[in-house]
C-alpha positions as YAML, in Angstrom:
chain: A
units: angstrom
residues:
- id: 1
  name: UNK
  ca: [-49.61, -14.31, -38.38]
- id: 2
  name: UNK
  ca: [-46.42, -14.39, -40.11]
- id: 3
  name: UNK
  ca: [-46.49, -10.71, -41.33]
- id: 4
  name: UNK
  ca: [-47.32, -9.63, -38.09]
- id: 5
  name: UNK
  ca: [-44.39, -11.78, -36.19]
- id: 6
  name: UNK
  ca: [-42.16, -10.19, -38.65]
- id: 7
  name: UNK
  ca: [-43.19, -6.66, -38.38]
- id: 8
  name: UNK
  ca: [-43.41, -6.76, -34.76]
- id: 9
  name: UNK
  ca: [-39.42, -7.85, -34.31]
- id: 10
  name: UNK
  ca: [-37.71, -4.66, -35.33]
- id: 11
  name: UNK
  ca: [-39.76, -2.46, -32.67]
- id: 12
  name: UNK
  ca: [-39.24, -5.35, -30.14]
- id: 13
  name: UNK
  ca: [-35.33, -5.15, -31.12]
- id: 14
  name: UNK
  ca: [-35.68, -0.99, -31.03]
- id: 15
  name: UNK
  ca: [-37.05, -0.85, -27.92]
- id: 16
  name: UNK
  ca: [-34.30, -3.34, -26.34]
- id: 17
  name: UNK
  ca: [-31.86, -1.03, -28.03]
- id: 18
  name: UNK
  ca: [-33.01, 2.17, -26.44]
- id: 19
  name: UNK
  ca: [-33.00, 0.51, -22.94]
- id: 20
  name: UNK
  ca: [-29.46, -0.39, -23.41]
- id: 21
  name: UNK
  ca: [-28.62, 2.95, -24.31]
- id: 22
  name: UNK
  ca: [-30.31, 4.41, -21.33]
- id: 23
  name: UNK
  ca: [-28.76, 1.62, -18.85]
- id: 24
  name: UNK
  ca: [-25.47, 2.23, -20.47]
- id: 25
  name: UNK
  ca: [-25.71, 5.98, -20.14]
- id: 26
  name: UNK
  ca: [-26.84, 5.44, -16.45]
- id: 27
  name: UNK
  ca: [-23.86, 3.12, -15.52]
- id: 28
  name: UNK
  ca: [-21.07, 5.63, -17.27]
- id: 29
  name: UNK
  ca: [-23.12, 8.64, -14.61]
- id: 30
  name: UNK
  ca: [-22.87, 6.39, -12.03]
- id: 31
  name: UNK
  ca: [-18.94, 5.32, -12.59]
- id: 32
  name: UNK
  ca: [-18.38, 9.30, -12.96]
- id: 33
  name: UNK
  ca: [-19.87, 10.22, -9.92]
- id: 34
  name: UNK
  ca: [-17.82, 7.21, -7.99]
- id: 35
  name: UNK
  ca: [-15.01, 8.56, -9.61]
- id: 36
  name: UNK
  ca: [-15.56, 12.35, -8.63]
- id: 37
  name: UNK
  ca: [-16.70, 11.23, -5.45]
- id: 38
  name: UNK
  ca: [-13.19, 9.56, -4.20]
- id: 39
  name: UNK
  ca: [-10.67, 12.21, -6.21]
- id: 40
  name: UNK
  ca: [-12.24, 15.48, -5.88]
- id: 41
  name: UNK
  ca: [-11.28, 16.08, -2.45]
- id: 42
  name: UNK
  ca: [-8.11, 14.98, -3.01]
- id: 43
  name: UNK
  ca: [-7.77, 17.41, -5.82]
- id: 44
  name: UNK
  ca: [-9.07, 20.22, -3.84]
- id: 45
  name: UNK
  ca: [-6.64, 19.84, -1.49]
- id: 46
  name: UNK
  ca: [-4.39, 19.71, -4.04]
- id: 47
  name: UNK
  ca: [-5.16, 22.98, -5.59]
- id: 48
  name: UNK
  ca: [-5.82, 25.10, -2.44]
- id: 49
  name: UNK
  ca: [-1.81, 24.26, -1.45]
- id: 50
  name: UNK
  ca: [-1.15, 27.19, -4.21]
- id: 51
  name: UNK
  ca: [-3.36, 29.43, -2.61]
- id: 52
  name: UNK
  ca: [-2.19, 32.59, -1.86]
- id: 53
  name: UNK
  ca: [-4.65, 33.07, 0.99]
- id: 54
  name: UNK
  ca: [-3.15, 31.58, 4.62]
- id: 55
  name: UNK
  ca: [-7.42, 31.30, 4.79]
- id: 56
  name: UNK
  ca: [-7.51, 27.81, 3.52]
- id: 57
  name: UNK
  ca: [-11.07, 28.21, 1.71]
- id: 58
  name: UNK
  ca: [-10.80, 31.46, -0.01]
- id: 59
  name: UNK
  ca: [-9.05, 31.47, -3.09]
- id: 60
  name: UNK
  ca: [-7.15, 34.97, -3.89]
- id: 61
  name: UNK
  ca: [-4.57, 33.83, -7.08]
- id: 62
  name: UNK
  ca: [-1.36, 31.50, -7.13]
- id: 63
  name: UNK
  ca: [1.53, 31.18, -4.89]
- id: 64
  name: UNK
  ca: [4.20, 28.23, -3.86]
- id: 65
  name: UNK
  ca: [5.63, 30.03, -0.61]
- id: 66
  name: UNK
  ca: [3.45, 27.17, 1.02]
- id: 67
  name: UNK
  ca: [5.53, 25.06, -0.22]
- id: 68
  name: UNK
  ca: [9.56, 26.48, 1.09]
- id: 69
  name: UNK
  ca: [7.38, 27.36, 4.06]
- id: 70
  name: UNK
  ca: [6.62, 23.64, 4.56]
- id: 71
  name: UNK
  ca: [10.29, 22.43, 3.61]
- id: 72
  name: UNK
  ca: [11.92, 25.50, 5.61]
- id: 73
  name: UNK
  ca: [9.85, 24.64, 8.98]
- id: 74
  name: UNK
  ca: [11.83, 22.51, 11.16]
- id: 75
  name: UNK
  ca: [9.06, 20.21, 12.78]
- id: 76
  name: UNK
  ca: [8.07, 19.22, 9.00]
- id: 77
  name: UNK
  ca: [10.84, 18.34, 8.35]
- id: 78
  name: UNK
  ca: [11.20, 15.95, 11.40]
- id: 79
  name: UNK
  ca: [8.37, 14.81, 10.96]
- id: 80
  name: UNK
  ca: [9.27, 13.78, 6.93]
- id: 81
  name: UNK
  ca: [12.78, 12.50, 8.41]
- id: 82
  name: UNK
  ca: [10.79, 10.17, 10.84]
- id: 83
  name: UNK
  ca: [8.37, 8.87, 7.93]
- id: 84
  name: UNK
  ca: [11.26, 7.84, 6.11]
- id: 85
  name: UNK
  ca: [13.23, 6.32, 8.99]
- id: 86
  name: UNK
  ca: [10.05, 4.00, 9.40]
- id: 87
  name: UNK
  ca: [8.47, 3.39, 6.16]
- id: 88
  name: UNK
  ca: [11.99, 2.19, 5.08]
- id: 89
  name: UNK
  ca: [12.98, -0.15, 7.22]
- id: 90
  name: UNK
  ca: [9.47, -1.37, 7.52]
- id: 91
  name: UNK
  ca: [9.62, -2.23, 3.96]
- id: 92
  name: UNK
  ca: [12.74, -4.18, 3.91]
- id: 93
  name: UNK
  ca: [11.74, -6.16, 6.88]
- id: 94
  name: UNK
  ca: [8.17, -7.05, 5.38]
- id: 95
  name: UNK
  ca: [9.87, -7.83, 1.98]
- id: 96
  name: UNK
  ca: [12.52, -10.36, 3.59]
- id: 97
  name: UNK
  ca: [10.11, -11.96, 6.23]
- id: 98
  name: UNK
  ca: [7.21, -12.00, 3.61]
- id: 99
  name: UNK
  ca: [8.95, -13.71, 0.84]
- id: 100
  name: UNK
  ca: [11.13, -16.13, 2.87]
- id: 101
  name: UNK
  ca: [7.34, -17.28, 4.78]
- id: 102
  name: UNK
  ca: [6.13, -17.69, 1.19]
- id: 103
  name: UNK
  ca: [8.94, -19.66, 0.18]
- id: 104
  name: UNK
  ca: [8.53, -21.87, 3.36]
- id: 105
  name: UNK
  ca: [4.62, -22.39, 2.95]
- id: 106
  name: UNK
  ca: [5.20, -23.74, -0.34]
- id: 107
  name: UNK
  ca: [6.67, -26.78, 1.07]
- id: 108
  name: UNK
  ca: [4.27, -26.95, 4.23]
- id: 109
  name: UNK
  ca: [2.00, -29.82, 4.25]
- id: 110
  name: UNK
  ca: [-1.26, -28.90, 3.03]
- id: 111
  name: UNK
  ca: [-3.14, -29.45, 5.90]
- id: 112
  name: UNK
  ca: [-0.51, -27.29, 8.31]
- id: 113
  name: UNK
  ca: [-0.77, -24.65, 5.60]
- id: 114
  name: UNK
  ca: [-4.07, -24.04, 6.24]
- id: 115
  name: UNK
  ca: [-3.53, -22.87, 9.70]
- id: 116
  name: UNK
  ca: [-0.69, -20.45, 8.71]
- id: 117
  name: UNK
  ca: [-3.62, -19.24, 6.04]
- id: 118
  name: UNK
  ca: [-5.91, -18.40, 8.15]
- id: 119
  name: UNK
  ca: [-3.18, -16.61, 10.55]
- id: 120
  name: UNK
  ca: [-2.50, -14.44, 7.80]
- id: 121
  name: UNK
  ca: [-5.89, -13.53, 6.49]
- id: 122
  name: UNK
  ca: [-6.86, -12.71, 10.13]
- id: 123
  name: UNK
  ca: [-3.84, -10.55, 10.57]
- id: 124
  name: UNK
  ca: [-5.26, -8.43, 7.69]
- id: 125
  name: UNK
  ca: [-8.83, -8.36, 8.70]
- id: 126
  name: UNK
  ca: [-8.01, -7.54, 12.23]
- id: 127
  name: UNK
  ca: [-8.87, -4.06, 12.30]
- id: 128
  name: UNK
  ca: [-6.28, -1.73, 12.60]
- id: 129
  name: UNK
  ca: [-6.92, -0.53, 15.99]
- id: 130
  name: UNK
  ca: [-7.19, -4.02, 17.74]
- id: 131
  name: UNK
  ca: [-3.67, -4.36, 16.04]
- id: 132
  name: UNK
  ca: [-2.46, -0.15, 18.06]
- id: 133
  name: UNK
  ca: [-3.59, -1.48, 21.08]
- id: 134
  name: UNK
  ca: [-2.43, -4.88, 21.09]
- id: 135
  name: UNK
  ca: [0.99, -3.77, 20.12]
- id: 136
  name: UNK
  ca: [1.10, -0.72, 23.31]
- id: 137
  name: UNK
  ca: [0.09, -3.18, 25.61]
- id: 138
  name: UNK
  ca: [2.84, -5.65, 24.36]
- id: 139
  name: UNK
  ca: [5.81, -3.02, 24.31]
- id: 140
  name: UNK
  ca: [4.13, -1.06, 27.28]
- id: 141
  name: UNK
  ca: [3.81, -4.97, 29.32]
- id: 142
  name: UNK
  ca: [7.25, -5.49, 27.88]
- id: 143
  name: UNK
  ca: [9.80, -2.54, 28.38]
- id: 144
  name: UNK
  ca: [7.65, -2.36, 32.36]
- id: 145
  name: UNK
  ca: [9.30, -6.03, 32.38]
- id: 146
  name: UNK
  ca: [12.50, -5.52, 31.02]
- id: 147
  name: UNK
  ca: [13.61, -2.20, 32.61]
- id: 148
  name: UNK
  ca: [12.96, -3.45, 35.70]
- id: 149
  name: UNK
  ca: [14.52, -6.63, 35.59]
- id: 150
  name: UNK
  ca: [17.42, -5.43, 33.27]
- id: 151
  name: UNK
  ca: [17.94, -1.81, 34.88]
- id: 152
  name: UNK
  ca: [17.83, -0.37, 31.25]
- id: 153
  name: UNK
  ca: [15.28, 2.32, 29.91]
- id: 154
  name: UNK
  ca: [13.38, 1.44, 26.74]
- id: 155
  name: UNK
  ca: [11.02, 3.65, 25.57]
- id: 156
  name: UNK
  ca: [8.24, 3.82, 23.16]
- id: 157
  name: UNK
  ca: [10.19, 5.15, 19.30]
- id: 158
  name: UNK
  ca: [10.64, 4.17, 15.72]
- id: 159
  name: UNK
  ca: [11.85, 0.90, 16.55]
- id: 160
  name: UNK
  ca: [7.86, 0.06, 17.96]
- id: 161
  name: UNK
  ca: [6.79, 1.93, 14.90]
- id: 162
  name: UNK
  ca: [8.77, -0.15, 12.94]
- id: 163
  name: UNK
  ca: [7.78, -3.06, 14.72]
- id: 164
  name: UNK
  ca: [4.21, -2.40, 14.67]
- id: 165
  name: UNK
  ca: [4.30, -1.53, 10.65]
- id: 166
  name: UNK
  ca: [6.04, -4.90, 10.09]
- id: 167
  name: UNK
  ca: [3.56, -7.01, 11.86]
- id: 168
  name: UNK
  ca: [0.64, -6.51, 9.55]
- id: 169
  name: UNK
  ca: [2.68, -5.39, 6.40]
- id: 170
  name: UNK
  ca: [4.09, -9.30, 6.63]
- id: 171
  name: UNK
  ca: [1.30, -10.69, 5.34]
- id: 172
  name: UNK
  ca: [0.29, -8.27, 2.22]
- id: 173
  name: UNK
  ca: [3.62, -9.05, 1.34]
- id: 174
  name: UNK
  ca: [3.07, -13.01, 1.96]
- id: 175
  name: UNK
  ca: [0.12, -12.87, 0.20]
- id: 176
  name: UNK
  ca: [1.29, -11.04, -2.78]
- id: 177
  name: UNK
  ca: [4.56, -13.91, -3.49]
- id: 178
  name: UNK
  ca: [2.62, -16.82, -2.65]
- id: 179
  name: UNK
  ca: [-0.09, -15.52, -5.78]
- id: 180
  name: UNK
  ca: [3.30, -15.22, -7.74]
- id: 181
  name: UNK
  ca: [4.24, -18.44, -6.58]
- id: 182
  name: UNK
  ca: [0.91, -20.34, -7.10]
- id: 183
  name: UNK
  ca: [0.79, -19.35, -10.84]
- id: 184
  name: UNK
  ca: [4.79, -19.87, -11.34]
- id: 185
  name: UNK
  ca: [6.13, -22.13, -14.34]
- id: 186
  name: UNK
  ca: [7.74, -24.90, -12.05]
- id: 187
  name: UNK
  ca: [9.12, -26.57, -15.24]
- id: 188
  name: UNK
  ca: [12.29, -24.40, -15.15]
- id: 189
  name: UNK
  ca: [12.48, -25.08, -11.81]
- id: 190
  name: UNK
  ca: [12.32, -29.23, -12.28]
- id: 191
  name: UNK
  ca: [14.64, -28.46, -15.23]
- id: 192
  name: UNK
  ca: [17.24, -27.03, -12.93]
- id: 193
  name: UNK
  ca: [17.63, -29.97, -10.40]
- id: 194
  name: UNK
  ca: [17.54, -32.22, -13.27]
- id: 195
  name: UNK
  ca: [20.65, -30.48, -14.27]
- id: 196
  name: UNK
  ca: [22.31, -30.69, -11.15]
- id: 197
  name: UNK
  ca: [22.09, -26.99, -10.16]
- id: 198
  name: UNK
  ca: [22.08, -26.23, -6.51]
- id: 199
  name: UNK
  ca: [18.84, -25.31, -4.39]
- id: 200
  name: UNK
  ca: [20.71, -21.78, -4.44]
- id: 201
  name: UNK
  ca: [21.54, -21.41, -7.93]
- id: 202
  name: UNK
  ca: [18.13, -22.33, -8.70]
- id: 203
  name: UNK
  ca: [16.77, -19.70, -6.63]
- id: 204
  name: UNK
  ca: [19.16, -17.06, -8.05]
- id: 205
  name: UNK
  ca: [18.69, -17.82, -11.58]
- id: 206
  name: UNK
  ca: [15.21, -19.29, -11.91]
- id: 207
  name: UNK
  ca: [12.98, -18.59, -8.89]
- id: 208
  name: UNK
  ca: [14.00, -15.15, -8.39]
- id: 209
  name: UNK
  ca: [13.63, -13.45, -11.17]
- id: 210
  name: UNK
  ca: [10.02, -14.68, -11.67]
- id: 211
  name: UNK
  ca: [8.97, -13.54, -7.92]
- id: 212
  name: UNK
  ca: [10.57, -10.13, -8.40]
- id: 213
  name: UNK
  ca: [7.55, -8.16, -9.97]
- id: 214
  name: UNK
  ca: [5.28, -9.44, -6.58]
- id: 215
  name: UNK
  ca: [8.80, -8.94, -4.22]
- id: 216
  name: UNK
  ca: [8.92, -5.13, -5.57]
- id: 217
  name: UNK
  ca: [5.21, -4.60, -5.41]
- id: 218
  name: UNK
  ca: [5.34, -6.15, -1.76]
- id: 219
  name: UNK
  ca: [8.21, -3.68, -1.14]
- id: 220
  name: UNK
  ca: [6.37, -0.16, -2.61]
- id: 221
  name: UNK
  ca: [3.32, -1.57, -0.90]
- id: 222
  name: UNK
  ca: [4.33, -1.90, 2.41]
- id: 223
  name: UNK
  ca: [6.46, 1.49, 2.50]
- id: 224
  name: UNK
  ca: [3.08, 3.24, 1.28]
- id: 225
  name: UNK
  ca: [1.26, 1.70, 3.89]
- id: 226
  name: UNK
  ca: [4.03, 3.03, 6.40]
- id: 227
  name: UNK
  ca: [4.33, 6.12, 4.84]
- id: 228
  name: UNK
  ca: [1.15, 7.07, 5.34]
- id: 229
  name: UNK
  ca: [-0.03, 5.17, 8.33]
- id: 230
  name: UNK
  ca: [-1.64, 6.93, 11.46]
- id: 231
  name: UNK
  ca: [-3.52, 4.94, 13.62]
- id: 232
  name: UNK
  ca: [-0.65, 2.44, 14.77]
- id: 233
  name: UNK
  ca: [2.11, 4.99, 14.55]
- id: 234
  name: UNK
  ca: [-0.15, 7.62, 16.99]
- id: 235
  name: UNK
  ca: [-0.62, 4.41, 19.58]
- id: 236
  name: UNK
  ca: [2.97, 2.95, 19.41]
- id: 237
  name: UNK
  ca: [5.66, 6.57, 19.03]
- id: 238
  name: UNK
  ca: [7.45, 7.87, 21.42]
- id: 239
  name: UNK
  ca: [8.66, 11.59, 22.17]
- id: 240
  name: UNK
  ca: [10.58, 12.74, 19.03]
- id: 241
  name: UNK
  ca: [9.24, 10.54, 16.57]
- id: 242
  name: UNK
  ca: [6.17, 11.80, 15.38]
- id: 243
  name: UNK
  ca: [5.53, 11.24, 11.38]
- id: 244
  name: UNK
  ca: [3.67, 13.39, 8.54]
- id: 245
  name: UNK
  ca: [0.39, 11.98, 9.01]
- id: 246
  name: UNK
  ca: [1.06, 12.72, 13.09]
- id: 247
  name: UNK
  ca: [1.62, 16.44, 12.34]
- id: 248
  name: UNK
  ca: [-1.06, 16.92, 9.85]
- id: 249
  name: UNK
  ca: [-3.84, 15.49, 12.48]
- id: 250
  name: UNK
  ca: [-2.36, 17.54, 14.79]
- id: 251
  name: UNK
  ca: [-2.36, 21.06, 12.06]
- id: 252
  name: UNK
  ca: [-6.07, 20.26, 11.43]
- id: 253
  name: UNK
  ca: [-7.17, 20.07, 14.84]
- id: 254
  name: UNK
  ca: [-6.60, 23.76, 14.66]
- id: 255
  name: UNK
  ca: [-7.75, 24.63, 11.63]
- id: 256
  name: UNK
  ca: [-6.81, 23.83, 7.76]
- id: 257
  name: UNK
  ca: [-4.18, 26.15, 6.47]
- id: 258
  name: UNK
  ca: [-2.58, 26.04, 2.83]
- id: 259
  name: UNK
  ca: [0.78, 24.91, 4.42]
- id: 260
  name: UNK
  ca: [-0.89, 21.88, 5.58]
- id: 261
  name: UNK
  ca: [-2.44, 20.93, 2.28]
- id: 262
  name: UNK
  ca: [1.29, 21.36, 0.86]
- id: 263
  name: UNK
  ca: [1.97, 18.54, 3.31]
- id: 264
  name: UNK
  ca: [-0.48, 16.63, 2.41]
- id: 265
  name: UNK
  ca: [0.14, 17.21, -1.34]
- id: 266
  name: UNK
  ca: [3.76, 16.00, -0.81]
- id: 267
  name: UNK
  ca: [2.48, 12.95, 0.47]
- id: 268
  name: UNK
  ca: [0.64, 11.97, -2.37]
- id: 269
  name: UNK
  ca: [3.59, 13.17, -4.75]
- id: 270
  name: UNK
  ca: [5.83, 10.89, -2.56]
- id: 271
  name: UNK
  ca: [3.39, 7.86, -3.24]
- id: 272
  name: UNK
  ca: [2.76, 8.58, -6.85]
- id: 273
  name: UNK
  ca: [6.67, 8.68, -7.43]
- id: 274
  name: UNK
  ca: [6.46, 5.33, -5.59]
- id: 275
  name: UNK
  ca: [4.29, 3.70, -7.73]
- id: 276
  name: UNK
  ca: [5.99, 5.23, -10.88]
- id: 277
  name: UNK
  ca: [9.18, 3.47, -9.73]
- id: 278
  name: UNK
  ca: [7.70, 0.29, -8.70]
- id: 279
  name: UNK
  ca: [5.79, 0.30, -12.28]
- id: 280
  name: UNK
  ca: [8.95, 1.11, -14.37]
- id: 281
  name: UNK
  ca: [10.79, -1.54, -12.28]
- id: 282
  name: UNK
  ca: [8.33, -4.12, -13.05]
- id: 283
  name: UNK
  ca: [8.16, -2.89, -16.83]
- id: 284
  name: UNK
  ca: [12.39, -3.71, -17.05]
- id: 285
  name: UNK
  ca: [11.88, -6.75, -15.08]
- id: 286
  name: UNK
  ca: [8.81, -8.08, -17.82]
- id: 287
  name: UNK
  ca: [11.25, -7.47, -20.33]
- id: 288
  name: UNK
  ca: [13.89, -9.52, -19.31]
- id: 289
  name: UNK
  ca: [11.51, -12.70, -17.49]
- id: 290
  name: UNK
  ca: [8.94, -12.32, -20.67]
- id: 291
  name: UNK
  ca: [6.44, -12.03, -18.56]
- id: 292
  name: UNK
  ca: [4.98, -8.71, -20.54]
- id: 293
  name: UNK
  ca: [1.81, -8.54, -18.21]
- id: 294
  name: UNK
  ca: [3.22, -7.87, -15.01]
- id: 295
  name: UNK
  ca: [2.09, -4.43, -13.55]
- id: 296
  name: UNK
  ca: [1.48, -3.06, -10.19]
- id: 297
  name: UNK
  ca: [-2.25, -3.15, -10.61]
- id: 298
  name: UNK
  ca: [-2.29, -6.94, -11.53]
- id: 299
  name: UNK
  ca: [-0.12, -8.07, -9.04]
- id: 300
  name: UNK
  ca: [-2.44, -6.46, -6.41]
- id: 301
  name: UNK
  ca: [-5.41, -8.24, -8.30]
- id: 302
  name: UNK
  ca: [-3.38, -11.45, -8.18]
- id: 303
  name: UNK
  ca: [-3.51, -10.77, -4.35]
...
C-alpha cells in the first residue's frame, strides 16, 4: 500500500503540472488577444495616416503630406485651437474646485459626507448623455431667461463647453485627492500646529506637496477627458466652436480618408505627451516628498 501511495504521487504531481502549463498557456492567449483586440485598431489607424493613397484602405508606400495637409487646412486647425481653448480651462477649473471640495469633505461630519459621496459617485455614473442633455436644457432654459429679461444675447460656445466639461470632470478630480488624502501621513500635519505654524503654512509646506502627484494626475486627467470628449461638446457648442473629435465625426460621415487618421493620430500623440509629462512630473515630485511609488497608473488605481 505504501509502495503504491508513493509511486502513484509523482504522476498525480505530473499531471497537475501539465494542467498548469496548459491553463497558463491559455490565460497568456487570452491576455494577447484582449490586448490585440483594444490596440490594433488604434494602430491601424495609426499606420494608414502615412499612406500615400487618399483611398484610406489601400496601402500604395509612405508619405507625411497627410500630415502639413492636416496642419495647413484652416478648419483643423480651428478645430485644434477650440480643443485647447476648452480642455484647458476645463482642467484648471476641475483641479481648483476638485481639490478645494476634497479639502472641505475632510472636515465634513461623517454622516453629511456621505451625502456629498454619493453626489459624486452618481455624477460619474450618470451616463454621459443624461449629463448633454441636462446641460442644453439648462443653458438653452437659461440664456431663453436671461436674454429676455436682460436684453443681452448669449449663445451656446466654449464657455458651455467649458461648463459642461467641468461639471463631471469635478468629481474624478475629487475622487482622485480625497484617495491621496485618505492614505496621507497626518503626523506632519499634527507636527505643524504643534509648532505653531499657520493653517496656511501648513498647507504650503506639508499638505501640498503630498497631494500634488493626485492634483497633477487630476489635472492631465481631466484635460484628456476634454480633449477628447464628443458627446457633451456636440450637445452644448455653439457656431464656431467645434473641436477635433467634432470634425473627425463629421470627416467620417463621408468617408475615412488618410488626412483624417492624421487627425486622429495627433490626438493620441497629444495624450501620450500628456501622460509623459504628468508621469515625469510625478517622478520629480516622488523625489523630493519620498514618496518613490507615485505614478499615474497608481494614482488612478488609488481612485
Amino acid at each position: 500500500m505504501t509502495a503504491a501511495r508513493g509511486g502513484g504521487a509523482p504522476t498525480a504531481k505530473a499531471g497537475a503540472d501539465s494542467w498548469a502549463i496548459v491553463v497558463e498557456s491559455w490565460l497568456r492567449l487570452h491576455t494577447a488577444a484582449v490586448y490585440a483586440f483594444l490596440y490594433l485598431p488604434i494602430v491601424v489607424v495609426v499606420i494608414f495616416s502615412f499612406n500615400a493613397n487618399r483611398l484610406a484602405t489601400i496601402w500604395t508606400g509612405f508619405s507625411t503630406e497627410w500630415y502639413g495637409a492636416a496642419l495647413k487646412d484652416n478648419v483643423v486647425m480651428s478645430a485644434l485651437r477650440n480643443s485647447f481653448s476648452v480642455a484647458l480651462p476645463t482642467a484648471i477649473i476641475s483641479t481648483a474646485f476638485g481639490t478645494m471640495a476634497a479639502l472641505g469633505l475632510q472636515r465634513v461630519p461623517k454622516r453629511l459626507r456621505v451625502g456629498f459621496d454619493a453626489l459624486t459617485y452618481v455624477s460619474i455614473i450618470v451616463p454621459e448623455i443624461v449629463i448633454a442633455l441636462s446641460t442644453l436644457v439648462l443653458f438653452a432654459s437659461g440664456f431663453a431667461l436671461l436674454n429676455e429679461q436682460l436684453g443681452i444675447k448669449l449663445q451656446l460656445g466654449i464657455p458651455t463647453i467649458v461648463a459642461a466639461h467641468s461639471l463631471f470632470n469635478i468629481s474624478f478630480v475629487l475622487l482622485l485627492v480625497r484617495a491621496r488624502l485618505s492614505g496621507m501621513d497626518r503626523t506632519h500635519v499634527e507636527a505643524s500646529y504643534d509648532l505653531y505654524a499657520t493653517p496656511w503654512a501648513t498647507f504650503r509646506q506639508i499638505t501640498f506637496p503630498q497631494l500634488l502627484p493626485a492634483i497633477v494626475a487630476g489635472f492631465l486627467l481631466s484635460f484628456t477627458f476634454s480633449f477628447d470628449d464628443y458627446v457633451i461638446t456636440s450637445f452644448v457648442s455653439g457656431p464656431g466652436s467645434s473641436t477635433l473629435p467634432i470634425f473627425i465625426f463629421g470627416q467620417v460621415k463621408r468617408g475615412v480618408s488618410p488626412e483624417t487618421n492624421a487627425v486622429a493620430t495627433m490626438m493620441l500623440f497629444v495624450t501620450l505627451a500628456m501622460l509623459a509629462i504628468g508621469q515625469f512630473a510625478l517622478s520629480r515630485t516622488s523625489k523630493n516628498t519620498g514618496d518613490q511609488g507615485a505614478t499615474m497608473a497608481s494614482m488612478i488605481a488609488e481612485r
